[in-house]
N, C-alpha and C positions, 0 to 999 in steps of 0.2 A: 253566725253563719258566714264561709267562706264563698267570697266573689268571687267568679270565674277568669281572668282575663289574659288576653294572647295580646303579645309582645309584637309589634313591625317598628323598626328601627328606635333608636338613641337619642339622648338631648348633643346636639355640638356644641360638644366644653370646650375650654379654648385649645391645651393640647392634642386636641383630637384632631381640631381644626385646622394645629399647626402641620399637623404627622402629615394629614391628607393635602394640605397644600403645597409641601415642600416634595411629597409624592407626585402629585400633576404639575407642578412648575419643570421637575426635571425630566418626566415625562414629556413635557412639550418640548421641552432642549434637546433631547434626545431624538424628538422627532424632527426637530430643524435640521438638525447639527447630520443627520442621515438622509436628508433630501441634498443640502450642499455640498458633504465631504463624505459619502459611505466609509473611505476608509479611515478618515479621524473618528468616524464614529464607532468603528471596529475595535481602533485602541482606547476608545474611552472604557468599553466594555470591558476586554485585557486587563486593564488597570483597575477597574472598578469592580465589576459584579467577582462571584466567588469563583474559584478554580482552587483545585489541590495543589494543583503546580505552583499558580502564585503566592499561595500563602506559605507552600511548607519548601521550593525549593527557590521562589524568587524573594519568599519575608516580607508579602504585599499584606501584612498584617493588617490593616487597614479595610481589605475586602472582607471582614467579618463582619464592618456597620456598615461600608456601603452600596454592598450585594440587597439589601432592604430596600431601596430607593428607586433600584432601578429595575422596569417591567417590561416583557417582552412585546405585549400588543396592547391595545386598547380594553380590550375583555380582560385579558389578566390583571391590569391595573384596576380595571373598573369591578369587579369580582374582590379585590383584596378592601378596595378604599369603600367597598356596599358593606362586606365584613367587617371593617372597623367603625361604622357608624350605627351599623346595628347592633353593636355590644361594648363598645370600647368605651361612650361617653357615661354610662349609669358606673361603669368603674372607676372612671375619674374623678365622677361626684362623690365617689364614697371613698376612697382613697385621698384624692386631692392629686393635684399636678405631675408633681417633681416626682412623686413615688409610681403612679402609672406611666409616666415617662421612663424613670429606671426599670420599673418587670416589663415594658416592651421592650427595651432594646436590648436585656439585659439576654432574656428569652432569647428574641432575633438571633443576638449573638451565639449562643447556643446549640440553636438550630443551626446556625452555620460549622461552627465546630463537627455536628456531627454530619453536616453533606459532605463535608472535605475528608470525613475519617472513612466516610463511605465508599465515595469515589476515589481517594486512595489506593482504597484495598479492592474496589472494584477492578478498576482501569491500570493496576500495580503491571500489568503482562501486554500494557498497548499505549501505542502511541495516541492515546486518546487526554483530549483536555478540557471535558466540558464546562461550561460556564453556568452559575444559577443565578437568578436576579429574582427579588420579589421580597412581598413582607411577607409570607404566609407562615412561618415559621412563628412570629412573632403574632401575629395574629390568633394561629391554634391555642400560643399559649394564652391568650385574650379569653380567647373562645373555654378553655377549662377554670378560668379565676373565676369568670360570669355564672360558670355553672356551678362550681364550689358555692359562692354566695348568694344566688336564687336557684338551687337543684329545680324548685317545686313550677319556677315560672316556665309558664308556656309562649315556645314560638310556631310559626308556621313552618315547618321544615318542607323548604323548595318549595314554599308561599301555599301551599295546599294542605298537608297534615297537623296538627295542634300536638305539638307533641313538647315534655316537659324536660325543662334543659341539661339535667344528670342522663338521660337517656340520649341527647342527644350528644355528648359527648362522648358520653359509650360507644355508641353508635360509628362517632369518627375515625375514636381512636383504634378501634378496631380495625375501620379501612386501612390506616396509614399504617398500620403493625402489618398488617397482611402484604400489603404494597411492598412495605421497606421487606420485608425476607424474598417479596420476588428481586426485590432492586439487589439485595445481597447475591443472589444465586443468577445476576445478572439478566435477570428478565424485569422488563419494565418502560415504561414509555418517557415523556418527559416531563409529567408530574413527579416533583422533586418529595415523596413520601417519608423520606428518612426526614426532610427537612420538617415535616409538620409534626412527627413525632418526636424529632430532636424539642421543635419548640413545647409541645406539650409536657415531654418529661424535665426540660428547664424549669416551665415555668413554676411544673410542681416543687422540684425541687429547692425553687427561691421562695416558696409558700412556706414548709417546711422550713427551713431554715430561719428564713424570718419568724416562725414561729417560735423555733426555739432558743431564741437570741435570748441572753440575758439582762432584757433591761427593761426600765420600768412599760407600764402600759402606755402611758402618753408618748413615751418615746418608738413604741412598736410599730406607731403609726397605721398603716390599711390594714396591717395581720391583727392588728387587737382588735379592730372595729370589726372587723371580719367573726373572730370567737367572741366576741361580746355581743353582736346583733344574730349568733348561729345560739347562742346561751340562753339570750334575751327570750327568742323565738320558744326554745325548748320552754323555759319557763312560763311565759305566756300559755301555752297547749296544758303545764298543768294545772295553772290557775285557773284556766274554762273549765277542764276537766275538774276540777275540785267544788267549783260554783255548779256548772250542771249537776253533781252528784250531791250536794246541797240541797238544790230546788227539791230531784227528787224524794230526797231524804222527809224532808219536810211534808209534801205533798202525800207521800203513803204513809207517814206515820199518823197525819191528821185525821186520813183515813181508816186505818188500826183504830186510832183511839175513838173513833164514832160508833164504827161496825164491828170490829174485832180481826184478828190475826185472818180469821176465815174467808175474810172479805176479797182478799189479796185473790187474783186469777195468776195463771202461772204465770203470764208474762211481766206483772207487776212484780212478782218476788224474781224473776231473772232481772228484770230493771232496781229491784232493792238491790239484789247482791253487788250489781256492779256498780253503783255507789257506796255500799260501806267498803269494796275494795280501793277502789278512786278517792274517796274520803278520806279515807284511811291509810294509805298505803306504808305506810312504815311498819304498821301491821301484818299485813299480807307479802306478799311479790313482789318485788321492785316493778313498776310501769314503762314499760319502753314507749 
């Protein structure tokens, strides 16, 4: 029999530990650096967090990784760095360091590609140059790896619903789809939506791809543990399924051979049939 249990936050693996600390160190720099000099801290922004201008007509290439670090207020950072500790570290542990370090930034980056392709083709007709800072991009895609390799685990969504985490990514991705087509047709506030969608469809697509890499399993690194503990799992369901269909196999035929076929009530030969199909399946129907 399966346990019930809901999820509230992460173990702090050390890169998690690192992400969220170099998050708040420059977060508190940011808020010095804007009590002493507002307008030093104006161009830090310019230079640092994302804008389409900088990257595609000044080449500040560089605002693709560090647009992630830098957050607009207290809630926004503390909202990103709540999200990374509630899902980011069980991925760590199962990946290991260096490779949940590359699908976040890699994501991040991503996500960035597609705010600037956005706001481009947004702001192409105005003298408009807005800036985005934050990890959320990289984080959404956090938020879809978590749910690809525990679909079934339950969190609280907004600390009161128990809800199971393939739905809650649904769930998201649907906001930010719906979002980014207002932000497309220039409706939209300053939730950056395209960016949390950019990060989700990245990070799918470095799943993907690391899936289909050609090389051995050891070298696949989190995508083989990933299809090997989603394989393991399937296999496990039918080995219960094969042993309970066992038990009852045993148990009604002991019963046949005392009393006879007759003996069986209808819900006994419904509980036969669905073991000698489960038993058996090569016989029968494939089992999903």
């Amino acid at each position: 029999m399966m346990t019930r249990s809901i999820r509230f936050g992460g173990p702090l693996t050390p890169m998690v530990v690192r992400i969220m600390i170099a998050n708040a160190v420059i977060f508190l720099l940011m808020a010095l650096i804007s009590l002493i000099s507002p307008r030093f801290a104006d161009q830090v922004v310019a230079n640092f967090a994302l804008s389409h201008v900088g990257v595609v007509h000044q080449l500040k290439i560089w605002q693709f990784f560090t647009y992630m670090f830098l957050h607009v207020d207290f809630f926004h950072i503390f909202m990103n760095l709540f999200g990374l500790w509630m899902f980011s570290g069980d991925l760590e542990e199962q990946w290991g360091s260096n490779d949940f370090f590359k699908y976040y930034v890699i994501s991040g980056m991503g996500a960035g590609f597609c705010i600037a392709g956005m706001n481009a083709m947004v702001y192409a007709n105005y003298q408009v140059n807005p800036f985005t800072m934050g990890a959320s991009g990289a984080l959404y895609a956090v938020l879809l790896a978590y749910g690809i390799t525990w679909p079934n685990r339950e969190v609280l969504l907004w600390f009161v619903l128990p809800v199971k985490m393939k739905y809650v990514v649904i769930f998201f991705g649907l906001i930010e789809f719906f979002g980014s087509l207002n932000m497309a047709a220039g409706v939209g506030g300053s939730v950056s939506h395209i960016g949390h969608l950019g990060g989700i469809f990245t990070g799918f697509l470095y799943l993907k791809l690391m899936q289909r890499r050609g090389v051995s399993a050891k070298k696949r690194g989190f995508i083989a543990q990933l299809l090997y503990k989603r394989k393991l799992a399937r296999t496990r369901r039918r080995i219960e399924r094969r042993n309970e269909a066992k038990r009852i196999i045993d148990e009604l035929l002991d019963k046949i051979a005392r009393h006879g076929m007759s003996s069986l009530t209808a819900e006994e030969k419904k509980k036969l049939e669905w073991a000698r199909r489960n038993y058996f399946p090569d016989r029968d129907e494939t089992i999903h």
